[in-house]
N, C-alpha and C positions, 0 to 999 in steps of 0.2 A: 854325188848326184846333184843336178843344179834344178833348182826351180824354175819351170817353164809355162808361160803363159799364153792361152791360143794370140792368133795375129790376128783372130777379129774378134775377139773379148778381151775380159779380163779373168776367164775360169781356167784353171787347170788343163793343159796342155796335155793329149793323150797319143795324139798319133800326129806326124806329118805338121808340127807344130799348130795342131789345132786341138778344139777339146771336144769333146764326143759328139756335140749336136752340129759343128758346124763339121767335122770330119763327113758326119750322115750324110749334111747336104751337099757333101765335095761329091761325095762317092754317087749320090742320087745325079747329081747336075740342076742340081737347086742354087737358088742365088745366095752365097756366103754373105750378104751383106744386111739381109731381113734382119729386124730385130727379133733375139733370141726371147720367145716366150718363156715368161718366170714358170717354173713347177708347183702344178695344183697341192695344195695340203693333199693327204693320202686323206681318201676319204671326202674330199669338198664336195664332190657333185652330191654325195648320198646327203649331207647336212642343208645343204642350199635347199631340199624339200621339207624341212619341218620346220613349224611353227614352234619358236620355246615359248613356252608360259612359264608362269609360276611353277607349278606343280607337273604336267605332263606336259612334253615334246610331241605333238602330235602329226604326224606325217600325212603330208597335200598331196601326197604323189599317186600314182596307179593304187586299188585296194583289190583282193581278190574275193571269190564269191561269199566269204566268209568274214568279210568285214578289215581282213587285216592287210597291214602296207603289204605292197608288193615293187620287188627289185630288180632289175633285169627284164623284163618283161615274164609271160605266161609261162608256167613251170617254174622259176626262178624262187630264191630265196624270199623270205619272208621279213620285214624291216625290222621287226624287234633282234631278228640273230641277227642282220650285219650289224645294226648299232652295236651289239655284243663283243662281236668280233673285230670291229674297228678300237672299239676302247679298252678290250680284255684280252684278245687274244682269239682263239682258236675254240670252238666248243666243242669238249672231248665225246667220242664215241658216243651214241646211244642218250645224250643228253639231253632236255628240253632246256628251252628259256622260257620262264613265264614270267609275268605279270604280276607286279605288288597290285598295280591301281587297276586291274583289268578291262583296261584303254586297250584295246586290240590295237589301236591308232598309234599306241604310246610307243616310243623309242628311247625314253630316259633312260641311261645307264645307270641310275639309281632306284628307276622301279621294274630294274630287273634282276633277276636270280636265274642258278641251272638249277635242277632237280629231275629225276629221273621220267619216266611215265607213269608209274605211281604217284610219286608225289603232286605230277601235274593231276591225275583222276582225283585223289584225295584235292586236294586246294579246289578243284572245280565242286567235287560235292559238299566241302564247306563252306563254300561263297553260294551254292544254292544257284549254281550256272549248269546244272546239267537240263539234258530235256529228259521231263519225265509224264507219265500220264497223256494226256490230250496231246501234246507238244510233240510225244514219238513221233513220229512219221508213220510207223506199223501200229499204230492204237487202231485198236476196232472200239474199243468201249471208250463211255463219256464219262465224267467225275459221276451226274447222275447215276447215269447205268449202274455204278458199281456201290451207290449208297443202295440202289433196288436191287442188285444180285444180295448184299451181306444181309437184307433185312427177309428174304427171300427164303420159306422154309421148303421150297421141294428139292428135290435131288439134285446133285448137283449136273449131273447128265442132262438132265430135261432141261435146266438154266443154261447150259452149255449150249444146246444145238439152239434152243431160242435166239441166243445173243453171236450165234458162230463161232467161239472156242471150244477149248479143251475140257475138260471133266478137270483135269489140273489146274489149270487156270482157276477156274472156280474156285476150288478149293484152296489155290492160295492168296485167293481174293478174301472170302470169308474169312482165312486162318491168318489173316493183313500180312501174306509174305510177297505180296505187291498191292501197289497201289495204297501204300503206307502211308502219303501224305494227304489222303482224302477223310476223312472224319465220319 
């Protein structure tokens, strides 16, 4: 077999003594003579939007409601899994990426790990990142409220319909099985 080189490059010759990009433009009725654009690194356009710093890669591009990059446009992947998947591979089934530096912005392939949804629940309530108390969205009571529900000696039914919960509520307010980080 002889080495063969297209007649309007110097790349590897595939079909009809041309090689695959200029064959395209034979077959389209494009001008063989354009200069053959070089091939993007895999992954350039996603890099070309993050700033590197020292420590976090923090991504200038679209973010979604949630603070984090966003790829593709609306629906689309979120920037911390392509970084992942650009430099690691593939993220197996059912997996998260999270966050060493919990930069939602962040795309270092160094301040990222997989771990399950667990692991991701555990890490956010170790880092002290979940919404709790006031923060809920569905709180009806204020940190106050609930220092005046536990010091509160009527029933718990009658502190219930005052404040509009549960009789359970209450009582696992009082018994601190919520709202455990109020004092």
């Amino acid at each position: 077999m002889t080495d063969r080189t297209c007649s309007h490059c110097e790349r590897p010759s595939e079909k009809r003594g041309m090689c695959g990009t200029h064959y395209a433009r034979w077959r389209k009725g494009r001008d063989l003579d354009a200069p053959v654009r070089k091939q993007r690194r895999y992954g350039a356009p996603f890099w070309e939007s993050v700033q590197f710093t020292r420590s976090c890669w923090l991504w200038t591009g679209a973010t979604n409601s949630d603070g984090y990059g966003s790829w593709g446009g609306p629906g689309k992947d979120k920037t911390h899994r392509v970084a992942w998947r650009l430099v690691n591979g593939e993220i197996p089934a059912g997996a998260h990426v999270l966050h060493r530096c919990d930069n939602r912005r962040c795309v270092n392939p160094e301040h990222l790990f997989l771990g399950t949804n667990a692991d991701n629940v555990a890490d956010k309530m170790a880092k002290n990142r979940h919404a709790r108390g006031e923060a809920t969205p569905a709180a009806r009571l204020t940190e106050d409220d609930i220092r005046i529900i536990r010091g509160d000696s009527r029933d718990n039914a009658t502190i219930g319909r005052e404040y509009g919960v549960t009789t359970t509520t209450i009582w696992q307010i009082k018994h601190r099985k919520r709202w455990q980080h109020v004092a």
